[in-house]
N, C-alpha and C positions, 0 to 999 in steps of 0.2 A: 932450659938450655939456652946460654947465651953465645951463640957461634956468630961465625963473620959470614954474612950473607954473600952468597954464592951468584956472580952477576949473573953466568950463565943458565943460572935455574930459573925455568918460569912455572912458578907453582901450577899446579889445573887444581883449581877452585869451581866447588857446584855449587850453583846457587837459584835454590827455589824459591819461587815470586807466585804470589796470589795471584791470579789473574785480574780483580780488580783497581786496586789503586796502584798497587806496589807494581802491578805487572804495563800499567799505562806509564808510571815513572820510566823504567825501562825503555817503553817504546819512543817515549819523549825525547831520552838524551840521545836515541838512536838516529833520531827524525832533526833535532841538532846539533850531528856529527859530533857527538862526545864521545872517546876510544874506549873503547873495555881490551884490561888485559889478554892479550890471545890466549892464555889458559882459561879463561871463565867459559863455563858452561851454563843456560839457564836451560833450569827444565819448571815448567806452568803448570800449578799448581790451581781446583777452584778454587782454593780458600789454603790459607796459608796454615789454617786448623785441621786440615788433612794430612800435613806433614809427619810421617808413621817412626818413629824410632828406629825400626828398622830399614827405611828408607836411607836414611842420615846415615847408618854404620855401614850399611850396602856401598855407601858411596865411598865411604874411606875405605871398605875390602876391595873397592873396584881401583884402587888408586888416586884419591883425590888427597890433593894435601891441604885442603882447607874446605870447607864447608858453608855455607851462607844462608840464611833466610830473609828476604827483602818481603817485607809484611810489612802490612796497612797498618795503623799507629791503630791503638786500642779503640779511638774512640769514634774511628772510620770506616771498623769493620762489616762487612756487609753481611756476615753471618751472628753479628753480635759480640760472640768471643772466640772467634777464630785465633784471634793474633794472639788476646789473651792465653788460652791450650797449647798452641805452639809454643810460645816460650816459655809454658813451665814444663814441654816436652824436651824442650833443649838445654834447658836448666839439667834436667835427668842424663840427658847424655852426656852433659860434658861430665856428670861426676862416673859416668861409665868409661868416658877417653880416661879419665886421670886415673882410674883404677887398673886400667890395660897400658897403662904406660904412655899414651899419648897426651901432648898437653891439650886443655882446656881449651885455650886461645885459638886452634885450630878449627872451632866453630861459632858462627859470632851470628848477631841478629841486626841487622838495618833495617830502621821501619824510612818506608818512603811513604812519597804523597805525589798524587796524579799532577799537580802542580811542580814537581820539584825539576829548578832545570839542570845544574852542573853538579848540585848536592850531591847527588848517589853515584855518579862516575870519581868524585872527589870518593868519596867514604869507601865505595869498590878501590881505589886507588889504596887507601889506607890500607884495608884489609890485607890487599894484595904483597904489600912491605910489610905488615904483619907477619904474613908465611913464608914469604922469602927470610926474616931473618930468621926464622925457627927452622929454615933447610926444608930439606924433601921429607916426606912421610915414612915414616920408616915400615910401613904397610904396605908403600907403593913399588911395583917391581918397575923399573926405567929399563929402559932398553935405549941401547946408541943410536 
């Protein structure tokens, strides 16, 4: 769906973060005033290989118009293949969004690192223009 992005839409994006690399990136740009969209939500994850498939659609029934996993790069993992499971978990659901009629691009994976400093507020940025052009969720019930 190619529409004209809505100014006054501000996506709510959830986005689960391991608690070890991916989730100190986080704390990092926090600790160097870097802005997160005010629709993002993080919810802390131990491991990013816990992330449940039905955690992910829960969140798009609850309303969210986009989706996120900020996981530790494969080979930082601290459970070994956490990161690895996780995105062949999200691999799976995006082909369950495009079979239920939402797009794909609606849930997307960022690996960070406990080093990273404006990287992941940059790429949250991205994402965030990501779902703003693809509109609101059509899952999502808005109220004025």
């Amino acid at each position: 769906m190619d529409q004209k992005p809505d100014a006054a839409f501000e996506p709510r994006i959830v986005a689960f973060t391991c608690q070890y690399c991916a989730y100190a990136a986080v704390d990092l740009a926090g600790t160097l005033r870097h802005s997160y969209p005010a629709g993002l939500r993080i919810v802390r994850l131990p491991c990013s290989g816990k992330l449940d498939t039905l955690l992910v659609l829960e969140a798009f029934e609850d309303g969210a118009d986009g989706v996120c996993l900020i996981a530790c790069s494969e080979a930082n993992c601290h459970h070994i293949d956490g990161s690895r499971r996780a995105r062949q978990r999200l691999t799976y659901v995006q082909g369950l969004l495009k079979e239920i009629g939402l797009e794909p691009e609606r849930l997307s994976v960022v690996t960070a690192t406990s080093a990273m400093d404006g990287g992941l507020a940059q790429a949250v940025a991205e994402l965030t223009e990501g779902i703003q052009k693809l509109g609101p969720s059509p899952l999502a019930k808005r109220t004025a």
